[in-house]
N, C-alpha and C positions, 0 to 999 in steps of 0.2 A: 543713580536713580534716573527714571528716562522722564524726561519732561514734556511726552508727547501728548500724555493724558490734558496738560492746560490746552491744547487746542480743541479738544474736546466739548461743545458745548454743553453749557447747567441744564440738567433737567426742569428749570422754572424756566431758562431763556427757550426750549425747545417749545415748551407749553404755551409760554407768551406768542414764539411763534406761530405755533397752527394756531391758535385764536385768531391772530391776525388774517392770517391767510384763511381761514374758515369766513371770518366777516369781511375781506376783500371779495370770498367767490357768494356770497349772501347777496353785497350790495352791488356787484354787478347785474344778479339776477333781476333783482326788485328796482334797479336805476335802468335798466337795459328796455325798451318799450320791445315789448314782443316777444319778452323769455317768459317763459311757464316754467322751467324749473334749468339748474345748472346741478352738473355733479364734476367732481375733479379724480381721476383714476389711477394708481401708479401702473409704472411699465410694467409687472408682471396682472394686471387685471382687478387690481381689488381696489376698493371703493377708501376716499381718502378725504373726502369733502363733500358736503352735500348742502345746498343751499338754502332748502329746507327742511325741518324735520317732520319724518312720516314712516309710516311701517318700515320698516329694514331691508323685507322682501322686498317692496317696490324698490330699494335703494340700490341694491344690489343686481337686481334685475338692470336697471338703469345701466350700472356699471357692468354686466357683460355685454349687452350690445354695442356700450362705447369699445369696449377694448374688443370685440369684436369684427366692428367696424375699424378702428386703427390697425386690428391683426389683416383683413383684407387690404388695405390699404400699402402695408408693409409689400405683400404678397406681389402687389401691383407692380409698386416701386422694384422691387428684386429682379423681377421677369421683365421689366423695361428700362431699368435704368433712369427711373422718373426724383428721386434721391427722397431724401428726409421728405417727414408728413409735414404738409401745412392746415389742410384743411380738408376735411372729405364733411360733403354736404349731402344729405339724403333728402327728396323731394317728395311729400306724401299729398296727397290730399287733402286735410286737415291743419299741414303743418309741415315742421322741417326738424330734422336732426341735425345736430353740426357738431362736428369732432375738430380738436384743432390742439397743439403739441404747444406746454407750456410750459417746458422744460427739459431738460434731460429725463428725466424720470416719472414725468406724467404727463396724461391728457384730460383737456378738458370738453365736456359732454355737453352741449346745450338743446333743450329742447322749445319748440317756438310755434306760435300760433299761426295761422295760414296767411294772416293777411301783415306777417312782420318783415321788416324792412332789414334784408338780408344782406344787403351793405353795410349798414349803420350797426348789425349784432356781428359782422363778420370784423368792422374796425374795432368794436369793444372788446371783442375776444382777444385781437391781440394787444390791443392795451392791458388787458387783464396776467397775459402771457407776459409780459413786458414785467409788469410790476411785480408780479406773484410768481414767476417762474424761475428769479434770478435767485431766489431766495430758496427753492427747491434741492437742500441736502436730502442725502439718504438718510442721515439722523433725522431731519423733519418729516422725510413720506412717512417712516417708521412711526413718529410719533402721530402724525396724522390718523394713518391704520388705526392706531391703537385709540385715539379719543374721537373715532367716527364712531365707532362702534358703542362705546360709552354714554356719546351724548344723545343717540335713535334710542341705546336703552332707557335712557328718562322718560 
């Protein structure tokens, strides 16, 4: 018999997971002075955490511009040898976008008010990276996917 299936984590320990990581990217947003909203994305583009709940569309929407902006950013890196994503920051009038790599297999999205303090959200981010990215299986994006979508439908 192969005993490879016990490394496999329980579908309670996956759940218990993204809970965690769900209310890790929540209380970053609501402790962070100057986030308006956090969303977390896997590397193929789709929405895997969202910090608050609200229509879908907007969640969604949210999550292709992140991975949008990560896909340019890649583009950047490839044509100059600039390497891995850290950080790509969009400067609006209003406010700021901020993209930043929390893992192997996802990014996280932060959106922020004009007058927020871009050092102090760009150190949370990667303490967020830090604590929440080390823990980023493909078993977990997957199960994230799957109860992002479950808990915008409530």
């Amino acid at each position: 018999m192969d005993d490879s299936t016990s490394e496999q984590p329980e579908p309670t320990d996956l759940r218990a997971a993204a809970a965690d990581f769900t209310w890790l990217l929540q209380r970053f947003a609501t402790d962070t002075a100057g986030v308006v909203d956090a969303i977390a994305v896997s590397s193929d583009g789709l929405l895997i955490a969202v910090s608050r709940l609200r229509d879908q569309a907007d969640s969604e929407r949210l999550a292709a511009i992140v991975a949008g902006l990560t896909s340019l950013a890649a583009g950047a890196s490839g044509n100059y040898g600039l390497g891995a994503l850290d950080k790509v920051i969009v400067d609006l009038e209003h406010g700021h976008v901020l993209v930043s790599a929390i893992g192997a297999g996802a990014v996280l999205g932060v959106v922020t008010s004009g007058d927020a303090k871009l050092g102090n959200i760009a150190y949370e981010m990667t303490l967020f990276a830090n604590r929440a990215g080390a823990a980023l299986t493909p078993q977990l994006v997957l199960e994230l996917k799957n109860s992002v979508g479950a808990a915008s439908a409530r």
